[in-house]
Every structure is written in C-alpha cells, then in structure tokens.
DSSP file (Angstrom, degrees, kcal/mol; ACC not computed):
  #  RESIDUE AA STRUCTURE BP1 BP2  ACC     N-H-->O    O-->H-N    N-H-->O    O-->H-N    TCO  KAPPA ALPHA  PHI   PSI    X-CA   Y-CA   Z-CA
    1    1 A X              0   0    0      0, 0.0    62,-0.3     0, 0.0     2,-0.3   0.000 360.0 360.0 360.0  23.6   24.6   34.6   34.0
    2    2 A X        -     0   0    0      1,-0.1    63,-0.2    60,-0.1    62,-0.1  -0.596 360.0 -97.8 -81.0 150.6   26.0   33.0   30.7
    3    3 A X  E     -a   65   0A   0     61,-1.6    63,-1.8    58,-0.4     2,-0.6  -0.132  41.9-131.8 -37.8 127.7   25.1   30.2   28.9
    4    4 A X  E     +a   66   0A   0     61,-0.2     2,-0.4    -3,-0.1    63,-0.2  -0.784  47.7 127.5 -87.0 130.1   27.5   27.1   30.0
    5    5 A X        -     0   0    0     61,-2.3     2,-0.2    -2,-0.6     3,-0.1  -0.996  44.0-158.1-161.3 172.6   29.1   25.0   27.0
    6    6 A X        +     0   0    0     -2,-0.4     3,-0.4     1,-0.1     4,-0.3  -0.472  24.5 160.8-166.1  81.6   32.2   23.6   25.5
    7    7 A X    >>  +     0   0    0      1,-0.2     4,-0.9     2,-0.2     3,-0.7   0.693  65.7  70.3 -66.4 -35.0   31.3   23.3   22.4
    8    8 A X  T 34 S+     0   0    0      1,-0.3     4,-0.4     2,-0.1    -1,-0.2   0.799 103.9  48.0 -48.4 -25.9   35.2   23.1   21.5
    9    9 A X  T >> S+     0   0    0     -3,-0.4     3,-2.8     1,-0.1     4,-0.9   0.925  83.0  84.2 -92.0 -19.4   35.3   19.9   23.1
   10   10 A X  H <> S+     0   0    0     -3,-0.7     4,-1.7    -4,-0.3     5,-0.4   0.946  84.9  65.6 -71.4 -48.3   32.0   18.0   21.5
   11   11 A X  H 3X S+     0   0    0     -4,-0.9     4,-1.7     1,-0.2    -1,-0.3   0.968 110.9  40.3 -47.9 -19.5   34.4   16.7   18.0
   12   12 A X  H <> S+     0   0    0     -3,-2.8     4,-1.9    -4,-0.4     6,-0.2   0.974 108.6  53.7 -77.5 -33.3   36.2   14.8   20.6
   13   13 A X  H ><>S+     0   0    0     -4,-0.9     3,-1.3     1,-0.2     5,-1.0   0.965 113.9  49.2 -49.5 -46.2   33.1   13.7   22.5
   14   14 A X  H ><5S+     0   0    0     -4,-1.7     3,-0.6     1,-0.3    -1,-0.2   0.703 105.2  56.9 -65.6 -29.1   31.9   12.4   18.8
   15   15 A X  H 3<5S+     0   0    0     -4,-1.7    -1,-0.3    -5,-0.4    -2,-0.2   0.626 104.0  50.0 -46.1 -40.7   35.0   10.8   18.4
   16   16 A X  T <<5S-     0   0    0     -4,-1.9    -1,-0.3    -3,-1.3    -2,-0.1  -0.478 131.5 -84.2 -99.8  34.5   34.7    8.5   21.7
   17   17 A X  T < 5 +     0   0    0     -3,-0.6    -3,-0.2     1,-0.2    -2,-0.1   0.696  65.0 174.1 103.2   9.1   31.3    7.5   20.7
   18   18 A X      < +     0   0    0     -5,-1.0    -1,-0.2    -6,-0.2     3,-0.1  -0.364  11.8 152.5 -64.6 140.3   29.4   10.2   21.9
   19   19 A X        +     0   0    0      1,-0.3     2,-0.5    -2,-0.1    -1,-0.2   0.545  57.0  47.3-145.4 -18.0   25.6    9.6   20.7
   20   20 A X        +     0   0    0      2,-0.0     2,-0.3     0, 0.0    -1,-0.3  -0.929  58.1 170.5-117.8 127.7   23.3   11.4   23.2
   21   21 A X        -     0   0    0     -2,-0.5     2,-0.3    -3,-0.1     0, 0.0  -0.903  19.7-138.8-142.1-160.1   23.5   14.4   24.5
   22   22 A X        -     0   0    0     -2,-0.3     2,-0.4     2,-0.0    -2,-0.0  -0.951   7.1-164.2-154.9 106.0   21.3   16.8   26.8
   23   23 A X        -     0   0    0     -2,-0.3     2,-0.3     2,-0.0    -2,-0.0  -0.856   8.7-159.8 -94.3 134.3   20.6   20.6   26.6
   24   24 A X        -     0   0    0     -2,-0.4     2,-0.3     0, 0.0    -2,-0.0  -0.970   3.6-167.7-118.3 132.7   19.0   22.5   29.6
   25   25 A X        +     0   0    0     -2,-0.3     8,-0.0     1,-0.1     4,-0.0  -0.672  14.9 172.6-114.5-178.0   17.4   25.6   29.2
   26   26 A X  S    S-     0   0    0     -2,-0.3    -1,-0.1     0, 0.0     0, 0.0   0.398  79.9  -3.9-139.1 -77.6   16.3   28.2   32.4
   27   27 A X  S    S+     0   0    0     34,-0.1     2,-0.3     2,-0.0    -2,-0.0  -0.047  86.6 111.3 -98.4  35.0   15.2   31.2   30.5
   28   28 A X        -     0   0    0      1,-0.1    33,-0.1     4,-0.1    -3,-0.0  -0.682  62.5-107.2-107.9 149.8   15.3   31.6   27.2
   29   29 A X        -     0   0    0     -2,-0.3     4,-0.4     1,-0.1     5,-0.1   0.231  31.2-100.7 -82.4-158.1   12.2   31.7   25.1
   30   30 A X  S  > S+     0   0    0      1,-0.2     4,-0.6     2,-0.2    -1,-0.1   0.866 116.7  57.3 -87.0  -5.5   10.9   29.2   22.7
   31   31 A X  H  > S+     0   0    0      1,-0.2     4,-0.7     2,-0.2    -1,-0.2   0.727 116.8  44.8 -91.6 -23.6   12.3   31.0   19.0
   32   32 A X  H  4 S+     0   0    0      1,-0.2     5,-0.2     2,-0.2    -1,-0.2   0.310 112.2  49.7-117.2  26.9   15.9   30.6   20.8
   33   33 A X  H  > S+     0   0    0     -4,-0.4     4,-2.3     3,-0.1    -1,-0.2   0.765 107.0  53.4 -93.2 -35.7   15.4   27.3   22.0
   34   34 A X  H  X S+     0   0    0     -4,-0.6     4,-1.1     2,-0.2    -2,-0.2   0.612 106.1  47.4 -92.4 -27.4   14.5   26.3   19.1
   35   35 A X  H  X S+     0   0    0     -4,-0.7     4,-0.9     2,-0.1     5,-0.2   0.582 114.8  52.4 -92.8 -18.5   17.6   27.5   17.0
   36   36 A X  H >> S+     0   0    0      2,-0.2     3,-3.8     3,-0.1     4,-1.3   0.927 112.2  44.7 -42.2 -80.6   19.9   25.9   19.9
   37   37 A X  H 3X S+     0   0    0     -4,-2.3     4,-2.6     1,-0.3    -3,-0.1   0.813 117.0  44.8  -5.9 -90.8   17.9   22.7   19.5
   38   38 A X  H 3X S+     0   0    0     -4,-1.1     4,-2.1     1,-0.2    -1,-0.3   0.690 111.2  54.4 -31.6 -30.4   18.1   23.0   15.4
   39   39 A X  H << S+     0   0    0     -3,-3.8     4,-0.4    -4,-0.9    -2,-0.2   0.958 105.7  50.3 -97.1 -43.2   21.8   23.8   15.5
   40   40 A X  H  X S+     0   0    0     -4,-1.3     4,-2.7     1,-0.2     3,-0.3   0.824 112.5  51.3 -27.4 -51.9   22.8   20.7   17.7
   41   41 A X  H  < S+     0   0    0     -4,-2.6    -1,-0.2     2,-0.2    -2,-0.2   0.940 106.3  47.1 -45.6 -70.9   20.9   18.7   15.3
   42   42 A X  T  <>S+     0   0    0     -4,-2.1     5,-3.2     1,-0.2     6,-1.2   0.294 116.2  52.0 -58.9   2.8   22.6   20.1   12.0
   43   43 A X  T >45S+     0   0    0     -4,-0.4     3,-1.2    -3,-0.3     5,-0.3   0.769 112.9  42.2-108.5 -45.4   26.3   19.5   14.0
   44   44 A X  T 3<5S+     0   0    0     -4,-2.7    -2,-0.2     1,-0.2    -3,-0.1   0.303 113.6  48.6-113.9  27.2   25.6   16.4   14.7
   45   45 A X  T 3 5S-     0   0    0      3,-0.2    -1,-0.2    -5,-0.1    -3,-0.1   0.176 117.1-114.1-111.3   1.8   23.9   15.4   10.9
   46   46 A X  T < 5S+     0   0    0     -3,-1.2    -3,-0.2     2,-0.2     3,-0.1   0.952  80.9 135.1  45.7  71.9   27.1   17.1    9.9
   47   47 A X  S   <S+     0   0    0     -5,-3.2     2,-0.3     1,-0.2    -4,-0.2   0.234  73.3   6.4-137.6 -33.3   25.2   20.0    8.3
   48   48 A X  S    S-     0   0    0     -6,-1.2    -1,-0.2    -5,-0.3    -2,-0.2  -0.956  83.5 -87.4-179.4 156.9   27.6   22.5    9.9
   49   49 A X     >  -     0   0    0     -2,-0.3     4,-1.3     1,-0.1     5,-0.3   0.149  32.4-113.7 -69.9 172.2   30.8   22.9   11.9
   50   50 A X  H  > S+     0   0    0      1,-0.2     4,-1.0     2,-0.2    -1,-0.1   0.673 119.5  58.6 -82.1   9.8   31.3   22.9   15.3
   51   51 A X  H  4 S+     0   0    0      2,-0.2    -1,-0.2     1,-0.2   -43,-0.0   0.896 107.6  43.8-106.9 -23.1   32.3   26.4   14.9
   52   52 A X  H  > S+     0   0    0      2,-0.2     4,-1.2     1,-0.1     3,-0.4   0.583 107.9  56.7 -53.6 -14.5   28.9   27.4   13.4
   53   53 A X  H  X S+     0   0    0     -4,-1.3     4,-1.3     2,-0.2    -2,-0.2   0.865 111.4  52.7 -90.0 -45.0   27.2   25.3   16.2
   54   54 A X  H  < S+     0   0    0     -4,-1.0    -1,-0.2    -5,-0.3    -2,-0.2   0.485 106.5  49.5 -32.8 -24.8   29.5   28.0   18.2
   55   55 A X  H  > S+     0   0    0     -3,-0.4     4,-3.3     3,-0.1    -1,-0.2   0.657 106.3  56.5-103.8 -57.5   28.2   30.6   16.6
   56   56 A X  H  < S+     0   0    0     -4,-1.2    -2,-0.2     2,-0.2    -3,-0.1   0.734 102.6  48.3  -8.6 -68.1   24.8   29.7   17.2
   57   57 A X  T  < S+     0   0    0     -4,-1.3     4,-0.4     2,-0.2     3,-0.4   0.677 111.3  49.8-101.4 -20.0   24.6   29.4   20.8
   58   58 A X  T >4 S+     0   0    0      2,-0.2     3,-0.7     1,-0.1     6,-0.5   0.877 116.5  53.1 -77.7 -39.1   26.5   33.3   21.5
   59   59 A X  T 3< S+     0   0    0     -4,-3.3    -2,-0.2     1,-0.2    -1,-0.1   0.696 118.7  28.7 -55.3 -13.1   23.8   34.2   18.9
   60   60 A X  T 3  S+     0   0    0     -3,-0.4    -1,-0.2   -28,-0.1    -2,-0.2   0.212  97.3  83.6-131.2  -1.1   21.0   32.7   20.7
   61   61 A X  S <  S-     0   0    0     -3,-0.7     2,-1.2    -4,-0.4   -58,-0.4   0.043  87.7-117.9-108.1  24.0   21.8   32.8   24.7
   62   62 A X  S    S+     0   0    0      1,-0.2     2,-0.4    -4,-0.1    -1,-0.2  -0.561 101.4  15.6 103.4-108.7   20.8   35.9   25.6
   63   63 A X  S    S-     0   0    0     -2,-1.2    -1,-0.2     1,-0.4   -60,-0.1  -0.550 114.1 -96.8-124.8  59.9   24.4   37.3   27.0
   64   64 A X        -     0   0    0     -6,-0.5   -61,-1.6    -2,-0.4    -1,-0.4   0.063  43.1 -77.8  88.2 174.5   26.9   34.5   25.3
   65   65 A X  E     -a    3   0A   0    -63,-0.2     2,-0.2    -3,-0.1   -61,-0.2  -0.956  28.3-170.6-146.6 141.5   28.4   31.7   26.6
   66   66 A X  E     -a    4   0A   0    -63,-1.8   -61,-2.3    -2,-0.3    -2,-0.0  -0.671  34.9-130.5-115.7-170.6   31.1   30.7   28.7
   67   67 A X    >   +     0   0    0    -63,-0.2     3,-1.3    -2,-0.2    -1,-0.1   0.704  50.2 167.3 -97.9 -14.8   32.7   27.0   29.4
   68   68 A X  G >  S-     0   0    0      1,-0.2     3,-6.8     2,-0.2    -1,-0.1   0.059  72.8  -3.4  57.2-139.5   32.3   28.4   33.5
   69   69 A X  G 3  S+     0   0    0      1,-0.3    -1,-0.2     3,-0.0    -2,-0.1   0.888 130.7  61.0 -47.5 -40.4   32.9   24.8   35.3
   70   70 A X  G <  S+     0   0    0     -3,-1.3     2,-0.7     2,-0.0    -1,-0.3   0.207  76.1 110.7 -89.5  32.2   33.3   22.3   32.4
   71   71 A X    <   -     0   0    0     -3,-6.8     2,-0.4   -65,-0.0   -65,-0.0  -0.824  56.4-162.1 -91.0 139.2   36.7   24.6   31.2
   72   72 A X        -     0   0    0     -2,-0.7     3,-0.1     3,-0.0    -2,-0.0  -0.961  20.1-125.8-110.2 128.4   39.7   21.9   32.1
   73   73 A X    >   -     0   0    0     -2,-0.4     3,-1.1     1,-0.1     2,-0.6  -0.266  34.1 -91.7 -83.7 172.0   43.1   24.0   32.2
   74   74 A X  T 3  S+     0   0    0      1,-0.2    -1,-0.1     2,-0.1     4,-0.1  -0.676 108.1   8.4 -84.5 136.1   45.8   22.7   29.9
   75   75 A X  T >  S+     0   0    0     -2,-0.6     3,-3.7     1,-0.1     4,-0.3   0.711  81.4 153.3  73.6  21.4   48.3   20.1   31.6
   76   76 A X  T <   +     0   0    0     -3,-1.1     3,-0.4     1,-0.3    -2,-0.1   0.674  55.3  76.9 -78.9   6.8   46.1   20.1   34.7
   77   77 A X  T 3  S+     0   0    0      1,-0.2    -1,-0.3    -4,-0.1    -2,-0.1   0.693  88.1  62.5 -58.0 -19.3   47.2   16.8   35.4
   78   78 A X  S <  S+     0   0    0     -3,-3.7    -1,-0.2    -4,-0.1    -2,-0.2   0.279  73.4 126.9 -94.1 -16.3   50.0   18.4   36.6
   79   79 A X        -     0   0    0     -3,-0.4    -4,-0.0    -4,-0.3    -3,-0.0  -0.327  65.1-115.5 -48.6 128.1   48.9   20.5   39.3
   80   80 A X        -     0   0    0     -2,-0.1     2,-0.2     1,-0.1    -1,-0.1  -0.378  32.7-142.4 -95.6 137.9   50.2   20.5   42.5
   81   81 A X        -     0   0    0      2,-0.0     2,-0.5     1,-0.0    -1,-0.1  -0.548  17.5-148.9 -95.7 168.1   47.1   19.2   45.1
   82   82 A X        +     0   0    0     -2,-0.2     2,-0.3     2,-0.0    -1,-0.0  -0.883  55.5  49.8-127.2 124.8   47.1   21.0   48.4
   83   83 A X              0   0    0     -2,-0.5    -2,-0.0     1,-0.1     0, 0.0  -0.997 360.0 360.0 134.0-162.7   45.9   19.5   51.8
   84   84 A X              0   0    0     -2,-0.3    -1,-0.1     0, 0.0    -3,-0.0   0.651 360.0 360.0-118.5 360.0   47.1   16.2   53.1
C-alpha cells in the first residue's frame, strides 16, 4: 500500500521533452496533496532537485513510496522470454 513513483527517472523524462505529467491520489488528505502537488511544481520550475522532489513524496505518502510496476530492471533487454 505504497505510494507508486520513479521519481529517479523524471530528469530523463524532462530531457525527452517531457511537459505534462499526471498525479493520482486515492487517500491522502488535502495538506499532503497539496505538498505533492507544490513539490512537482518547484522540480519542474527548477526550484529543487529531483532528490528533494524524492524527499517530498516519502514525507508526504502516508507509508513511502516504491517504484512497484514502473521499476525496469537493469539490462532487461536482455532477458531470456519464456513460452513459444
């Protein structure tokens, strides 16, 4: 029941042109909604690093965050597929 993110990845998203992005919340109240929100903002006004926008969102989600689905293993191009 952690927060999902991969915040590690977003300087590359910004790098490729990234200009929109989307937050979804489920339960969290409106004061930590509100510092998500705010912190997104001030990373992407360049205001603060992506490792304070990191900082942020385990401060503000309740029990953390992991990267859950959107972690991509290293070399996982490389995997052997299984099946026919």
């Amino acid at each position: 029941a952690e927060a999902q993110t991969d915040v590690g990845a977003i300087s590359d998203w910004m790098a490729a042109g990234l200009r929109h992005y989307r937050v979804e919340f489920v339960h969290e109240k409106a004061d930590q909604v509100a510092e998500i929100v705010t912190g997104f903002g001030s990373l992407f006004a360049s205001k603060i690093s992506v490792a304070e926008l990191g900082k942020t969102l385990q401060q503000h989600s309740g029990q953390g965050t992991t990267q859950g689905s959107l972690f991509v293993p290293e070399g996982f191009k490389n995997l052997v597929q299984l099946g026919p």
